[in-house]
N, C-alpha and C positions, 0 to 999 in steps of 0.2 A: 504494500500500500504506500503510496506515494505520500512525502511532506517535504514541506518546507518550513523554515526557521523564521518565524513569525514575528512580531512586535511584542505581544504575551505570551511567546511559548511554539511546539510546533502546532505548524495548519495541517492540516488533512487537507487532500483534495483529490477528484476524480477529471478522471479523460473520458469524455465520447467519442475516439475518434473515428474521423472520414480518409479515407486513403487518402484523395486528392479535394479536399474541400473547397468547396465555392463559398465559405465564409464562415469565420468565426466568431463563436460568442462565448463569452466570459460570464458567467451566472450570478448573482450572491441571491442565498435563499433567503426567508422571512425567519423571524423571533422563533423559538422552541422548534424548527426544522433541523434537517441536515442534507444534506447532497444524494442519501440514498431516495429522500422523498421523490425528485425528479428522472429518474430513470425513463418513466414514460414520455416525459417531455423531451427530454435529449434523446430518446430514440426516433420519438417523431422528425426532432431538427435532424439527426442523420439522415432521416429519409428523404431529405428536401437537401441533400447535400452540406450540410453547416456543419461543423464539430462542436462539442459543448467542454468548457470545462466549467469548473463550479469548485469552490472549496464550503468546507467548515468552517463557521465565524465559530471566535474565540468563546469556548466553555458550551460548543455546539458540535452533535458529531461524535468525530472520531479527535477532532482537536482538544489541545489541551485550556481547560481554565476554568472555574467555576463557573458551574451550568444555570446559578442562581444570581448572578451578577454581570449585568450587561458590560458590555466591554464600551469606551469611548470611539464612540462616531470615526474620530480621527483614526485612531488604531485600528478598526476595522477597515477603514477607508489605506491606508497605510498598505496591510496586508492583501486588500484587494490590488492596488498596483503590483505586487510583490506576482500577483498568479497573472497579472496581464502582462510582463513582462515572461512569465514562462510561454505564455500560449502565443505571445507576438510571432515569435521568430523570423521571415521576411517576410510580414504581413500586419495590418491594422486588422482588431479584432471590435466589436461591438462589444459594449457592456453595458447587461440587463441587470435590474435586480428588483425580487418581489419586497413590499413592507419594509423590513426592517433594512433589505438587504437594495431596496430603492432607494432609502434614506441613505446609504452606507453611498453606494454611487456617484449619489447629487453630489455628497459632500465632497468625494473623491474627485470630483470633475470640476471642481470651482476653483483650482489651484492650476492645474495642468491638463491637457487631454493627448499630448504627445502620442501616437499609437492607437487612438480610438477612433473607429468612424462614424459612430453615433451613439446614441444609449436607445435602453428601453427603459422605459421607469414602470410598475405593474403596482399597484395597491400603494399609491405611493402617500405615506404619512403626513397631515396637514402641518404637523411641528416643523418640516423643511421646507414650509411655502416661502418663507422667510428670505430663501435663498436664492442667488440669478439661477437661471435656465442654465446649460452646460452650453459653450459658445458653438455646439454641433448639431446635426439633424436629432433631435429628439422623438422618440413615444411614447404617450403613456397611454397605456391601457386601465380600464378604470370599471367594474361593477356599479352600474345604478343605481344598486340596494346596498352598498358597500356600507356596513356597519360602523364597524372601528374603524375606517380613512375613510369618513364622505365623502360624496363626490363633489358637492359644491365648493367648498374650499382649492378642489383640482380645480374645476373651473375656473375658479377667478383667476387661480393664477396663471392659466394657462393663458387667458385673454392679456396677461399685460406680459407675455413674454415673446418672441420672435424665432421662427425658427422650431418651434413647437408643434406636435399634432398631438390632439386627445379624442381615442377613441372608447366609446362608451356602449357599456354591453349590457341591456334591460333585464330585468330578471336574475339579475349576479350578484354576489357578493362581493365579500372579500379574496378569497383566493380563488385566482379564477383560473391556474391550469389543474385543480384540483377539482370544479366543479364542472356542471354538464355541458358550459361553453366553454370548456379547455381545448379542444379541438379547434373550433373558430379560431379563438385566443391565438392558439398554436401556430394555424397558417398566417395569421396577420402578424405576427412577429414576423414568421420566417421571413414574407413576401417585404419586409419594411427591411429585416437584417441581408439579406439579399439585393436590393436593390441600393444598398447605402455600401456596400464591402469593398473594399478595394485590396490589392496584392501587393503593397509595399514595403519597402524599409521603411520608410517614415512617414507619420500624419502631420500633417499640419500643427505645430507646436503652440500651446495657449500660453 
């Protein structure tokens, strides 16, 4: 099982990969998850050509650090570059991330984007409305019914940001490649991570 040497400790992380991929995507899951949750989704993205990697946030998983104590935004976001620079190699990768693992992203992206060609942001936390937009094509994907991250607060800010799409799925909640429009979900990532991918050494540096 693959790690690497973390900001708190080691990460765990997994590969889906594709022989020769049309596009990569760098995962971070949501609060009390881990990487085994997504199997079905990263098989799906193989099928559509993309490779997935994804790790364990800290105290989540198979990584190490108390399972009862969230780790800081930064340090998450820290260790998240740590696995986009594995999965770079001569190539820009997309980086998605559900909840907790949306929030971990945003913040990730408001410093540098070196090496990424766009985000996905999915169930994404009203606490990081606060933040700019990442300076790249963004998506966010959003449940109508979305309990714990409503959607009105995505709204607003989606309206005063550029550069931005929010697509919005009636009848959904919060985790939506876990419920019955994880499918839909699924190919409107791919079709967004696919058309944004590019095959380079380098992204456009922020």
């Amino acid at each position: 099982m693959p790690f690497f040497d973390g900001v708190s400790g080691r990460v765990h992380y997994r590969t889906w990969a594709v022989e020769t991929p049309a596009a990569v995507l760098v995962f971070l899951h949501g609060s009390r998850q881990h990487t085994g949750d997504y199997h079905r989704f990263a098989r799906a993205s193989n099928a559509r050509g993309i490779e997935v990697w994804a790790l364990d946030h800290v105290g989540h998983g198979l990584s190490e650090g108390e399972p009862d104590q969230l780790a800081p935004l930064s340090d998450l976001a820290e260790n998240a570059w740590q696995l986009v620079e594995l999965a770079r190699k001569d190539r820009s990768v997309v980086l998605m991330g559900h909840s907790l693992g949306s929030a971990t992203a945003l913040v990730a992206l408001q410093s540098r984007t070196a090496g990424i060609a766009a985000a996905v942001l999915c169930g994404t936390p009203k606490s990081v409305v606060t933040l700019r937009a990442p300076v790249i094509p963004t998506l966010l994907v959003h449940g109508v019914d979305d309990r714990l991250a409503p959607i009105d607060p995505i709204r607003e800010w989606v309206d005063r940001q550029t550069g931005v799409e929010l697509r919005e799925y009636v009848d959904a909640g919060h985790d939506l490649l876990h419920e019955p429009v994880h499918s839909v979900v699924t190919a409107d990532v791919a079709e967004f991570v696919l058309g944004r991918s590019v095959r380079s050494g380098h992204a456009d540096p922020a």
